[in-house]
C-alpha positions as CSV (number, residue, x, y, z in Angstrom):
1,X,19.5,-40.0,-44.1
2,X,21.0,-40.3,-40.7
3,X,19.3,-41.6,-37.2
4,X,20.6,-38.5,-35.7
5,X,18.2,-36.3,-38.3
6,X,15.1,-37.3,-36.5
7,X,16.1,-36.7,-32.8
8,X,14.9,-34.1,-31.1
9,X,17.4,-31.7,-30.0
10,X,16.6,-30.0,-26.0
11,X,17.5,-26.8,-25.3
12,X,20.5,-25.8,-23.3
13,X,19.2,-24.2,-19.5
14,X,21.5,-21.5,-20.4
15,X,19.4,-21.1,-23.7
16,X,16.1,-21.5,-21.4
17,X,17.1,-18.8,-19.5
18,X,17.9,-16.4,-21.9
19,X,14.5,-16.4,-23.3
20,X,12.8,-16.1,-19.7
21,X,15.3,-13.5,-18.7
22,X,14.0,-10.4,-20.7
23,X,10.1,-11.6,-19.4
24,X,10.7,-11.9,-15.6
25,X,12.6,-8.4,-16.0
26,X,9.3,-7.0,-17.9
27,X,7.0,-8.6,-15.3
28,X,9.3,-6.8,-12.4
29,X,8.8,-3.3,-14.1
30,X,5.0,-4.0,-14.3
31,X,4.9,-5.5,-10.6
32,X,6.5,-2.2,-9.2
33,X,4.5,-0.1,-11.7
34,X,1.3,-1.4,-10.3
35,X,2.4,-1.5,-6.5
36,X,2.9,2.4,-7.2
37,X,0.1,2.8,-8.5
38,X,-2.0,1.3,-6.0
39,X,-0.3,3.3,-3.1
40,X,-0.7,6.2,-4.8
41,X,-4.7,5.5,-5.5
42,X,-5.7,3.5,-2.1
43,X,-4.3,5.6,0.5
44,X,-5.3,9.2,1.0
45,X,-2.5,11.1,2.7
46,X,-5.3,13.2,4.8
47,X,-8.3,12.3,6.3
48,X,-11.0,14.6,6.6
49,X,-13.8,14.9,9.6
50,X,-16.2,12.9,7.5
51,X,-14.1,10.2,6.9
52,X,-12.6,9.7,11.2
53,X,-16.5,9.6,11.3
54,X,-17.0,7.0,9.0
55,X,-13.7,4.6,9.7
56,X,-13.7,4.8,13.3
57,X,-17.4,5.4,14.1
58,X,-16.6,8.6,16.3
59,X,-18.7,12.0,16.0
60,X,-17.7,15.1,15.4
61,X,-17.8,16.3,19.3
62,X,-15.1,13.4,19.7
63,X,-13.2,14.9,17.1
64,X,-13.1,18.4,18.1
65,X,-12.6,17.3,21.4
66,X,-9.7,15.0,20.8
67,X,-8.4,18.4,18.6
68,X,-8.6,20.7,21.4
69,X,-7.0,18.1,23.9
70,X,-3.9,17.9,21.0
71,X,-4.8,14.1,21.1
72,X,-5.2,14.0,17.3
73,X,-3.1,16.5,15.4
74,X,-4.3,18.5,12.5
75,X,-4.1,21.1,9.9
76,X,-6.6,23.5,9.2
77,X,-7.1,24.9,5.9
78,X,-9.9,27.3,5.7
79,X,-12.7,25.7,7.2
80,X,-11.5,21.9,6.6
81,X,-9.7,19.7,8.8
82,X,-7.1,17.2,7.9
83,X,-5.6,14.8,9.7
84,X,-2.6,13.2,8.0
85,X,-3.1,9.5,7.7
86,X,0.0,8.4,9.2
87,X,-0.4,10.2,12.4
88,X,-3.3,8.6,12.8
89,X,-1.6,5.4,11.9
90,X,0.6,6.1,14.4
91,X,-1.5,6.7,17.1
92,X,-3.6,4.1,16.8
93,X,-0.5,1.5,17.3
94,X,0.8,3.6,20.6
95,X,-2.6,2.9,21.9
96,X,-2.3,-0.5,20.9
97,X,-3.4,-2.6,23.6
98,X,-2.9,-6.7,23.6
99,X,-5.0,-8.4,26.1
100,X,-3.3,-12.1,27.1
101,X,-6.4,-14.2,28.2
């Protein structure tokens, strides 16, 4: 029997990395699978009245007035309201307002 028999032999990186390589491309997939997924589940494209009422503590005379003034755009489908959640994104940071104390 030889010495060399009972030493342990250590893997190669390149070996190391060929066995990790096919996971981190698997965990990737399922990173970007779930980041899609949670866009697509957390954020509503439209708001309705009832939820500018709820988010932003306003009432609905706010809201119809900011409509009429064209200070919050919409559509109108039937009798419901949307506002499309990145207008509303977008007006919120032009009216942005940092206050250096």
């Amino acid at each position: 029997m030889n010495s060399f028999d009972n030493e342990i032999q250590l893997p190669t990186v390149k070996a190391i990395k060929n066995l990790l390589n096919p996971i981190y491309e698997r965990l990737n997939q399922i990173s970007s699978q779930l980041s899609s997924q949670k866009e697509h589940k957390t954020s509503p494209k439209f708001y309705r009245n009832n939820d500018l009422k709820e988010i932003f503590n306003i009432s609905n005379n706010t809201i119809i007035k900011y409509r009429e003034t064209g200070i919050l755009p919409y559509t109108k489908m039937g009798d419901i309201y949307l506002y499309e959640v990145k207008e509303i994104d977008k007006i919120l940071k032009q009216n942005y307002i940092k206050i250096n104390l």
